[in-house]
N, C-alpha and C positions, 0 to 999 in steps of 0.2 A: 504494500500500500504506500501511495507516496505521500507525499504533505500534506495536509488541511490544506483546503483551498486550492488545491493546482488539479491540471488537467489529470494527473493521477489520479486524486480522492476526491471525485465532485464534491462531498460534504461541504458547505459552505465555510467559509476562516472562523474559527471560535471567538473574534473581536467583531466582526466586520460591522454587526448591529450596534454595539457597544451594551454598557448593562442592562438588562430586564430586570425589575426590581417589583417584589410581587408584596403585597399589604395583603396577607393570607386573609386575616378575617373580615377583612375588607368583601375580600371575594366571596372566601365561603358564606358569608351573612347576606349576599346580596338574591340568595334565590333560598323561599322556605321550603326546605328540602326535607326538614328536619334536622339539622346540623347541628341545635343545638342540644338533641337527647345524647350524642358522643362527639364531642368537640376533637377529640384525639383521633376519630377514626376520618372523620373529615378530612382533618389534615392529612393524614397520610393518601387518601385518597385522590387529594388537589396535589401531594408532592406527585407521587405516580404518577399521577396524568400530564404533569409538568414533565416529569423525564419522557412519556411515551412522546410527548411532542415536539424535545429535541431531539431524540431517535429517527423519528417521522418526516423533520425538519419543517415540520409545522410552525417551531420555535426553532431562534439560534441562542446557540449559547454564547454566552453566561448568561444564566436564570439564577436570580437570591430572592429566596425565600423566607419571609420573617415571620416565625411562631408565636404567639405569645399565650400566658393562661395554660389552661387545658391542652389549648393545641400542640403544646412541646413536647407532650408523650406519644404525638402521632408518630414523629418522624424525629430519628437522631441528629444530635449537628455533625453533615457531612456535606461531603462534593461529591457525587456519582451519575453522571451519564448528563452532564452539562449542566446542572443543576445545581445549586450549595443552599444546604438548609442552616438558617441562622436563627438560632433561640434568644429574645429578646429578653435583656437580664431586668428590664423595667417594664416601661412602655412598646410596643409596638413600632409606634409612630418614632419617638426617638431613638431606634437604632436604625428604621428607614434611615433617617436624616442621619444619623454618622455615616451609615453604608457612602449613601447619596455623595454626603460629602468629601469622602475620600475616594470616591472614584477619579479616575481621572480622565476618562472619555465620557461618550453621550452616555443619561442617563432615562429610560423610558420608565414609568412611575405607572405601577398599575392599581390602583385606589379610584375611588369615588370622593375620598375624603378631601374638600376643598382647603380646610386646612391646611391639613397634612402637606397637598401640591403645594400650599405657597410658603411651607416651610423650607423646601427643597429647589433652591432656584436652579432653572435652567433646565431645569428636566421635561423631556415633553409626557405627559400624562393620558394614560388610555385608564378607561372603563373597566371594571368587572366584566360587561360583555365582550369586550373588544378580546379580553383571552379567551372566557369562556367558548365566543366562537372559534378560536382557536384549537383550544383543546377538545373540541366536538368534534372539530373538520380532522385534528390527530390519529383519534380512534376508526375513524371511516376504512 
């Protein structure tokens, strides 16, 4: 196999998009699913499908994923299959915003939370659906 990104390994470059930065409950709370009788299996269920859709290249990676609550028993903190799962030691919202902030390329913000976006400058910010239809078109 040859590089990321060259005519050897069509995969697309693991930069090229820059960060995906994922506001997990953000997401998971945006459709009544039930999500909140196991908050831990949620998560793990949005990190998965999060990986199936960098596999699929529905998603480019880097995908960061922030837990907070309940949801940190979904899924361990790791990096596997373009994906890094990050356990927020407080709030949610404030480790987006260190992530955010110490990135050093583009940052795409996936929340609903208007907040949240304007705590994070520079970042362009999609929807809950805007992945969602993502991760639906992944599984197909």
């Amino acid at each position: 196999m040859g590089l990321v990104g060259t005519r050897e390994d069509p995969r697309p470059a693991a930069r090229a998009a820059g960060l995906l930065l994922v506001d997990a409950a953000n997401v998971i709370g945006s459709r009544p699913d039930g999500w909140w009788r196991d908050r831990a299996g949620a998560a793990r269920v949005l990190v998965d499908r999060l990986r199936q859709a960098v596999r699929n290249g529905a998603l480019d990676a880097p995908v960061v994923v922030v837990l907070e609550g309940a949801g940190r028993a979904g899924a361990g903190e790791l990096e596997w299959g373009g994906v890094r799962v990050v356990h927020a030691a407080s709030t949610g919202d404030d480790a987006l915003v260190e992530l955010a902030t110490g990135e050093e390329g583009s940052v795409t913000l996936v929340s609903a939370d208007r907040a949240l976006a304007a705590r994070i400058s520079g970042a362009r910010v999609r929807g809950p659906s805007w992945l969602l239809g993502r991760l639906g078109a992944a599984s197909e």
